[in-house]
C-alpha positions as CSV (number, residue, x, y, z in Angstrom):
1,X,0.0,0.0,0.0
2,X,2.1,3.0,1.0
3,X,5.4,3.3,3.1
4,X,7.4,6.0,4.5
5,X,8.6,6.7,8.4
6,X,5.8,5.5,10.4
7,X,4.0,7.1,13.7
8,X,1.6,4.7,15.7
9,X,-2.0,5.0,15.6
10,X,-5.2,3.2,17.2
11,X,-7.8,1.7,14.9
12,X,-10.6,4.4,13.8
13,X,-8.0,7.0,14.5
14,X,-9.5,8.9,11.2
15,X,-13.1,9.1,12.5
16,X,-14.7,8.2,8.9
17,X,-18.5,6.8,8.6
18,X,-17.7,3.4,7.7
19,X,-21.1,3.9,5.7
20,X,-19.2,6.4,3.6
21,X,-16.2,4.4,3.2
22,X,-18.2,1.2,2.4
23,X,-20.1,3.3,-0.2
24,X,-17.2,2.8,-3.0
25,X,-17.3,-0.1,-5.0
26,X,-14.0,0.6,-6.8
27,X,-15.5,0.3,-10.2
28,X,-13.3,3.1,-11.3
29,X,-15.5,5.4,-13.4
30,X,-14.1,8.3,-11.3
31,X,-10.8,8.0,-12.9
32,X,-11.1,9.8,-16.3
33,X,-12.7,12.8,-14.0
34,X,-9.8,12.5,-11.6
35,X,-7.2,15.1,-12.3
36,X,-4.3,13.9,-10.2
37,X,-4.9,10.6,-11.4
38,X,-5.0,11.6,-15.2
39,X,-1.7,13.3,-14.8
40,X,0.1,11.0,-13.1
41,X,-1.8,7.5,-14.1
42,X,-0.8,5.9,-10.0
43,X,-4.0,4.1,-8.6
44,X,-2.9,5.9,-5.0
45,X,-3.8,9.3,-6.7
46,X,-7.3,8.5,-7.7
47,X,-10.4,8.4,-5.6
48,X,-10.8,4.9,-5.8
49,X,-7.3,5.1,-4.4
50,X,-7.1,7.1,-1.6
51,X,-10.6,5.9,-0.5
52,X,-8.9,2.4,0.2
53,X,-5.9,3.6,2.0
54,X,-8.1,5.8,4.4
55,X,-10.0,2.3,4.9
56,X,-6.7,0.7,5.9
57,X,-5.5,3.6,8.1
58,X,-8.8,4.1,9.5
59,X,-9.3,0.0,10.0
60,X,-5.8,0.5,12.0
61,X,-4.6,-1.6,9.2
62,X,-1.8,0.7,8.0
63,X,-0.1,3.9,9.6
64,X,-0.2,7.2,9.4
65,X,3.0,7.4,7.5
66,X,4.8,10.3,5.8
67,X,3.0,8.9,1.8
68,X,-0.2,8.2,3.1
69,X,0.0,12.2,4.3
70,X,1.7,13.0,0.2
71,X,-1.8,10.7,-1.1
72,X,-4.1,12.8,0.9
73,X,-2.1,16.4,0.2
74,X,-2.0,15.3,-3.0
75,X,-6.1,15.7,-3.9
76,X,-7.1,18.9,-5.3
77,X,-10.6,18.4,-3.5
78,X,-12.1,19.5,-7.2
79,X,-15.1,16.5,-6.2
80,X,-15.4,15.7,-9.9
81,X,-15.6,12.6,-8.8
82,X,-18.1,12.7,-6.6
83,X,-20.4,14.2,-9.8
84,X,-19.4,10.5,-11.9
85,X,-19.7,8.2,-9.0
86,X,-23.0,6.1,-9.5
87,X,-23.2,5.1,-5.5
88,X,-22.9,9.0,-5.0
89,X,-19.6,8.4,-2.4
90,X,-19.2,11.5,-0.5
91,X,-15.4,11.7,-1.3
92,X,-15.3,15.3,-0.6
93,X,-16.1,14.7,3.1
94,X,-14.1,11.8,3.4
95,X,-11.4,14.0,2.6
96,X,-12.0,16.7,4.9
97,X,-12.6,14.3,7.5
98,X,-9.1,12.8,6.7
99,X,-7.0,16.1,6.6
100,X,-8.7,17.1,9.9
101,X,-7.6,14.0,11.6
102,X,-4.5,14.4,10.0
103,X,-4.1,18.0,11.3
104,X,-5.1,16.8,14.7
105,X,-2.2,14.0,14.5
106,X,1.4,14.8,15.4
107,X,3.5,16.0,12.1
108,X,6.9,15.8,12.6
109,X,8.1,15.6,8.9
110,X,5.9,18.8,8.0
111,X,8.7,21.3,7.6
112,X,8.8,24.2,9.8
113,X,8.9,26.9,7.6
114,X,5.3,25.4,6.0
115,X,3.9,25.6,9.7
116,X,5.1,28.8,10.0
117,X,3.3,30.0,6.5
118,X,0.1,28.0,7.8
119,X,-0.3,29.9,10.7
120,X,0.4,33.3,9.6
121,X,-2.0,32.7,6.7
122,X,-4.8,30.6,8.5
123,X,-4.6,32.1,11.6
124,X,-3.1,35.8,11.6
125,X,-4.0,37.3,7.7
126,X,-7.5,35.4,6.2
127,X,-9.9,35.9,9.4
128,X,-8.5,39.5,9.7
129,X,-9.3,42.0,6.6
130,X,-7.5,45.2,7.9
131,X,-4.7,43.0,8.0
132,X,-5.0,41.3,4.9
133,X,-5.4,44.7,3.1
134,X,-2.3,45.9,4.9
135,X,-0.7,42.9,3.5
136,X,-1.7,43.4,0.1
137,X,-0.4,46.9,0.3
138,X,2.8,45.7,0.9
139,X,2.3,42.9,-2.3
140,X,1.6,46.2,-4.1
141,X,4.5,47.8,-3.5
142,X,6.6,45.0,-3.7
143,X,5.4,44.8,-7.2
144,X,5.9,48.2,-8.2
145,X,9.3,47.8,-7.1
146,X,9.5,44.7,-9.4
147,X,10.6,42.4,-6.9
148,X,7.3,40.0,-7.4
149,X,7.6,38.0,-10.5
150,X,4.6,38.5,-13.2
151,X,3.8,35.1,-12.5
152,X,3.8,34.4,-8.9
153,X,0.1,34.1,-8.3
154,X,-0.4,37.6,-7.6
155,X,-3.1,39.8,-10.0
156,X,-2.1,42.9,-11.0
157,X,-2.8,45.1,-8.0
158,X,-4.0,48.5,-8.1
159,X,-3.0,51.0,-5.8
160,X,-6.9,53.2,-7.5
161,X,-8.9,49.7,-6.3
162,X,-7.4,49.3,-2.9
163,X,-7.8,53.0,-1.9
164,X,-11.9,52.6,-2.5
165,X,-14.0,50.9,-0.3
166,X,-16.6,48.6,-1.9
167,X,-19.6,51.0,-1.8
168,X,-23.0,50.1,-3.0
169,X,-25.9,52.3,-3.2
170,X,-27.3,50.4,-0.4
171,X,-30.7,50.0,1.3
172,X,-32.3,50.9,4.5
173,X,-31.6,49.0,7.2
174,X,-33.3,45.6,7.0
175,X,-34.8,46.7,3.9
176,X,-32.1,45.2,1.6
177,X,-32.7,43.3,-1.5
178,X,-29.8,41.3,-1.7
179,X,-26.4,40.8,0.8
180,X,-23.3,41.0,-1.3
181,X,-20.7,38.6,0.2
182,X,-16.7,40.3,-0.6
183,X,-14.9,37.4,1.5
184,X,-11.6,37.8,2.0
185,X,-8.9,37.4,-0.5
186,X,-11.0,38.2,-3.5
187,X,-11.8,41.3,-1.9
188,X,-8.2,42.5,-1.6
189,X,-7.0,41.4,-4.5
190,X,-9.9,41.2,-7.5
191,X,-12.0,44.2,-5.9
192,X,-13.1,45.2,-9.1
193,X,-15.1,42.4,-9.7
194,X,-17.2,42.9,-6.5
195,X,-17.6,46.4,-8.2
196,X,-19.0,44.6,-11.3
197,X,-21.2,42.4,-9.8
198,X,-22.7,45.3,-7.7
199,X,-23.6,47.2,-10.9
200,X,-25.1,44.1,-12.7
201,X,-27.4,43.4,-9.5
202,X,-28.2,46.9,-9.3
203,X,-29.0,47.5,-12.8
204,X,-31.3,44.2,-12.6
205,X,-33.6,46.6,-10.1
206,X,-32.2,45.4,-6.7
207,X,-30.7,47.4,-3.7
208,X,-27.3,45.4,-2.2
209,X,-25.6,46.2,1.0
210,X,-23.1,44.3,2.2
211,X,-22.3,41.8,5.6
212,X,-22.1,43.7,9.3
213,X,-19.0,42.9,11.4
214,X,-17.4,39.4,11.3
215,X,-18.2,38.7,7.6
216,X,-14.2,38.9,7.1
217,X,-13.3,35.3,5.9
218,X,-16.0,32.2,5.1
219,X,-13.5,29.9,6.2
220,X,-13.4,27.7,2.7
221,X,-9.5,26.9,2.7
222,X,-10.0,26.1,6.4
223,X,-11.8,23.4,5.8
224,X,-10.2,22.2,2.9
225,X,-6.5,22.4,5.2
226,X,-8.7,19.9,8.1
227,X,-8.8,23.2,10.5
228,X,-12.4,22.6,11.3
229,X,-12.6,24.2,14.6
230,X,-11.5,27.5,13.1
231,X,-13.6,26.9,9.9
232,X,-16.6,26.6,12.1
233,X,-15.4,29.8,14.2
234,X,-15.5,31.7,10.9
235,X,-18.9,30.2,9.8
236,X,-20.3,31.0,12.8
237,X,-19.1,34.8,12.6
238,X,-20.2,35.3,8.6
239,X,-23.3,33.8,9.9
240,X,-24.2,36.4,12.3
241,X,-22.6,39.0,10.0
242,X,-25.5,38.9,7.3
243,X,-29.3,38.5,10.0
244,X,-32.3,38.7,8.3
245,X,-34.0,36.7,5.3
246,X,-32.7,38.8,2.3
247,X,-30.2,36.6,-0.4
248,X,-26.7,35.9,0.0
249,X,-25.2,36.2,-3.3
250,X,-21.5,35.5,-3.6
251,X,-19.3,35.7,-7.1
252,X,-16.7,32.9,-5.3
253,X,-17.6,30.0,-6.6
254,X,-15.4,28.3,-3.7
255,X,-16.6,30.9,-1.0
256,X,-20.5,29.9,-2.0
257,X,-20.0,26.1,-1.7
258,X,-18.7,26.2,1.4
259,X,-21.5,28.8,2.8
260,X,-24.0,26.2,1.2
261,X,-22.7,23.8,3.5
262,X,-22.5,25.5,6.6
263,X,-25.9,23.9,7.6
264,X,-23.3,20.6,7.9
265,X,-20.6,22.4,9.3
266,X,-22.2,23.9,12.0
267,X,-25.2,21.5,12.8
268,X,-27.6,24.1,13.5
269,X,-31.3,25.1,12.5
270,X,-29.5,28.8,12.2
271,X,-26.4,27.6,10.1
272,X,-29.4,25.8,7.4
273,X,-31.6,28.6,6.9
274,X,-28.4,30.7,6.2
275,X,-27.4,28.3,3.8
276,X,-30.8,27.9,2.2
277,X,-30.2,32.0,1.4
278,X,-26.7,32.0,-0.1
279,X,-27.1,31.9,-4.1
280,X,-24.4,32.1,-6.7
281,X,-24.1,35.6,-8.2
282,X,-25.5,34.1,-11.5
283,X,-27.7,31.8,-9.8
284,X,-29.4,34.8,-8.7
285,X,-28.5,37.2,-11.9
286,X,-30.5,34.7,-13.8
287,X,-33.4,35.5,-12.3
288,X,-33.3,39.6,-13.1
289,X,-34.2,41.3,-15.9
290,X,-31.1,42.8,-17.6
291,X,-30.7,45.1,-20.7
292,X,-27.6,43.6,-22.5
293,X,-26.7,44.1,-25.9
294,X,-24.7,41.4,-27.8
295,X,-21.0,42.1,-27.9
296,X,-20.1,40.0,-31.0
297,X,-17.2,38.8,-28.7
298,X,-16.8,34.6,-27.7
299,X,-15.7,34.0,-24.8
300,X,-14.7,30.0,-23.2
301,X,-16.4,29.2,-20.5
302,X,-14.3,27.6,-17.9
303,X,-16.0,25.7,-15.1
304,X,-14.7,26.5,-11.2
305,X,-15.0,22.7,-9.7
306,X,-17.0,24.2,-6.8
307,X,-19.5,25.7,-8.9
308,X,-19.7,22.9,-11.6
309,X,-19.5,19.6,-9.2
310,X,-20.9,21.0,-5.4
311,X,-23.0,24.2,-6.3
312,X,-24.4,22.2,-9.2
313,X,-24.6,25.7,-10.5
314,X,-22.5,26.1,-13.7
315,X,-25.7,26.1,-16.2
316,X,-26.3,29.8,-14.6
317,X,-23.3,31.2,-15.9
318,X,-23.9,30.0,-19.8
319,X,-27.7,31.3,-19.4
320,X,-26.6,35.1,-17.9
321,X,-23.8,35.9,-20.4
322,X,-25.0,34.1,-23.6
323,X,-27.5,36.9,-24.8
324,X,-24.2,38.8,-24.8
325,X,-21.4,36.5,-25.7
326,X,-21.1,33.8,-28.4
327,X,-20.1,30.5,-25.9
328,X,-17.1,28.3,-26.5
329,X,-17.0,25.1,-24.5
330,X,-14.3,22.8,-23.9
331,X,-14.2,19.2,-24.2
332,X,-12.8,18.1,-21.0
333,X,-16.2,18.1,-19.3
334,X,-15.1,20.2,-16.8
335,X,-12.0,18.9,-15.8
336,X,-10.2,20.7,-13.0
337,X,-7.6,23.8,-13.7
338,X,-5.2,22.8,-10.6
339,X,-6.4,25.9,-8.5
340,X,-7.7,23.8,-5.7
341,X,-7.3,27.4,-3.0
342,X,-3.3,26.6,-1.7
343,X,-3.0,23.6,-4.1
344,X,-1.4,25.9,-6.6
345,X,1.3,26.5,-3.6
346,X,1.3,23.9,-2.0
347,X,1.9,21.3,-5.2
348,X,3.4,23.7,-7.4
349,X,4.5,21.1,-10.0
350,X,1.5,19.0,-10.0
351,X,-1.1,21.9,-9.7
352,X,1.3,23.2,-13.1
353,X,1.0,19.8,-15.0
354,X,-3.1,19.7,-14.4
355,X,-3.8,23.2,-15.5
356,X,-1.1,22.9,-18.8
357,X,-4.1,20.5,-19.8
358,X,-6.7,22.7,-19.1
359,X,-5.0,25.5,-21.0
360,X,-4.5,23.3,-23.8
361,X,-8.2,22.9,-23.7
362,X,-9.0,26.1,-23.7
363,X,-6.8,26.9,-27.0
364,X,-8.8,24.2,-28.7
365,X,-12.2,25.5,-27.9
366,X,-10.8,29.1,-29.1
367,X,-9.7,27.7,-32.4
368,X,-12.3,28.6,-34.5
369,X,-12.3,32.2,-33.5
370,X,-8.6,32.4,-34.6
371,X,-7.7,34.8,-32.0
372,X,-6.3,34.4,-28.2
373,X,-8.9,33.5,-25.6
374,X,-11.2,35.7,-23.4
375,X,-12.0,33.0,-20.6
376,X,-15.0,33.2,-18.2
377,X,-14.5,31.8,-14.7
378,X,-16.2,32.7,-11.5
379,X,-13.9,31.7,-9.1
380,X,-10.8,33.9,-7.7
381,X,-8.4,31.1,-7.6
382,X,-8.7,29.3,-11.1
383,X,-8.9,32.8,-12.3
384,X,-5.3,33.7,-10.6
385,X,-4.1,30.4,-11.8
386,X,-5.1,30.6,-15.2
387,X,-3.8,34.0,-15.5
388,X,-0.8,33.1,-13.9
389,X,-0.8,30.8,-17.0
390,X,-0.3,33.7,-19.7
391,X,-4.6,33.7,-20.5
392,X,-7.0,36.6,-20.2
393,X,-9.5,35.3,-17.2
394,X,-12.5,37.7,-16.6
395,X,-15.4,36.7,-13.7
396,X,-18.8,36.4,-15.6
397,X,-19.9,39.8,-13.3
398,X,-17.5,41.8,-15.3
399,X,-18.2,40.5,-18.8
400,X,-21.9,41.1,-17.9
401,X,-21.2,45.0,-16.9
402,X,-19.4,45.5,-19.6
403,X,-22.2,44.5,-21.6
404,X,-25.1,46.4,-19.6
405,X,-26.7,48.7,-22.2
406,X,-26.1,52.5,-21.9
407,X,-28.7,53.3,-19.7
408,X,-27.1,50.9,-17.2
409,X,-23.3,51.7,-18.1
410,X,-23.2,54.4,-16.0
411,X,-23.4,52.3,-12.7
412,X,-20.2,50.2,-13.4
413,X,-17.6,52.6,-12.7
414,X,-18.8,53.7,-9.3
């Protein structure tokens, strides 16, 4: 199975459902949908896989060893899988459950300059806006100055965009049509697309504010990491953040999945009504009446995994910007870009070799235009990633403003 320096554990030590293990039948029709798999061909980086070393591990029939930690690292958590299984495994669960009993276990070989970045990211910077911004100030600078490579992850920061606060028109107190959810990172560092999707809700007749206090960080990449006590912290502060009934609309596809599931997170009557309320922004933009005029541009539509496999939602974005846009699709169906949140830094090499495939997919479903790309992706990370990559990535919110018609132009550069 897998080998490696070995640390003692008692049977069960993983806490898995053995419902939920038992629910795979190894028949393998996961593995074409499998990135890590596809890219490397090894069974241990499937879900088929990794699903039957947890059951060793977790049976007390193998150890927490140093590769049964790479197999689990390893996963992008994309959950295309969990779309192709036919016994509908819940392999995304599985997985958290893993990594958090991983995290809880002792990890000696995890070098101490990575527990180092962990906590100052997880702990110190995300849950914390003021001093994420204060951070990203410094990014700024740091690239004026040259010293950040083009490609290092970073977008193109704008000392204009950080200076002004998001801003809506607003609503009365408790009178508000919609809640507009900035998060963390995204707000930072891709501002301009909040500013976007502002306008296009706006211009479809609705009044958006945005969350109270403690709506900093939804807590997404804490519970993909196995920090579940501080993921359910975060929850529990976005969910008091945004009271009432009104929608929660959120342009982050991986943001929006995870407030969908804080009803399972949490456990509470509270957490599921919240999560009843959270729509994706074209979920929601779907249902308003917008004047668009048809741009004569095509654009590739590239599917975030957490809007295509757990929101379920990626029909949305074709119906919102296809009276505007002429739709190229590629023929991967849907296969993960390598984003995967801190994949991209965590498995630099792997994360490069799955998203070289997913470029090379997006060139062939731009061929018949003859010109370079415009692709479409609602989700900060696989836009960063992709961009990273040398393409030109806009969020569906912008490509909509930019084709509001002139009587609605005039709110997108607020």
């Amino acid at each position: 199975m897998v080998t490696g320096a070995r640390e003692s554990i008692a049977p069960g030590v993983l806490g898995l459902d053995p419902a939920e293990l038992g629910s795979c039948v190894a028949c393998g029709l996961c593995l074409p949908h499998c990135p890590t798999f596809r890219v490397t061909g090894l069974e241990i980086a499937s879900p088929r896989g990794r699903i039957a070393a947890m059951r060793l591990v977790d049976e007390g029939a193998a150890p927490i060893d140093r590769a049964f930690r790479d197999a689990m690292e390893a996963c992008v958590q994309c959950r295309g899988c969990e779309a192709a299984c036919p016994s509908s495994v819940p392999f995304g669960h599985l997985m958290e459950s893993t990594r958090a009993a991983l995290e809880a276990a002792p990890r000696r070989e995890r070098p101490w300059r990575r527990r180092a970045a962990e906590w100052w990211g997880y702990r110190v910077l995300l849950p914390h806006h003021r001093r994420l911004m204060a951070a990203t100030w410094l990014a700024w600078a740091a690239q004026r100055l040259g010293l950040v490579p083009r490609r290092a992850g970073l977008p193109r920061l704008r000392a204009r965009s950080l200076a002004r606060p998001l801003r809506p028109t607003g609503a009365p107190a408790g009178a508000a049509d919609v809640y507009l959810y900035p998060g963390c990172v995204m707000d930072a560092w891709q501002r301009d697309v909040h500013r976007a999707a502002v306008a296009v809700l706006e211009a479809g007749g609705g009044s958006v504010v945005l969350p109270g206090p403690g709506g900093d960080c939804c807590g997404a990449l804490h519970q993909h990491a196995g920090r579940l006590d501080e993921a359910r912290r975060l929850a529990g502060r976005v969910v008091a953040s945004m009271p009432g009934d009104a929608p929660i609309v959120v342009d982050s596809a991986g943001c929006g999945a995870a407030m969908k599931s804080y009803g399972d997170l949490l456990g509470t009557p509270e957490a599921r009504v919240f999560s009843a309320r959270v729509r994706d922004f074209a979920e929601h933009v779907r249902e308003r009446d917008l004047a668009l005029r048809p741009t004569g541009r095509a654009v590739v539509v590239q599917d975030p995994c957490h809007l295509r496999h757990v929101q379920r939602a990626a029909g949305a974005v074709r119906d919102v910007l296809s009276p505007a846009y002429e739709l190229l699709e590629t023929d991967d169906d849907g296969l993960c870009c390598g984003a995967g949140g801190t994949y991209q830094l965590l498995r630099p090499e792997l994360s490069a070799a799955i998203r070289d495939r997913k470029v090379a997919e997006i060139a062939r479903a731009a061929e018949p235009t003859g010109r370079a790309p415009v692709v479409a992706s609602a989700n900060p990370g696989c836009a960063l990633h992709l961009t990273a990559a040398g393409l030109e990535v806009r969020h569906p919110a912008e490509l909509l403003a930019d084709a509001l018609s002139a009587r609605d132009e005039r709110t997108v550069d607020r």
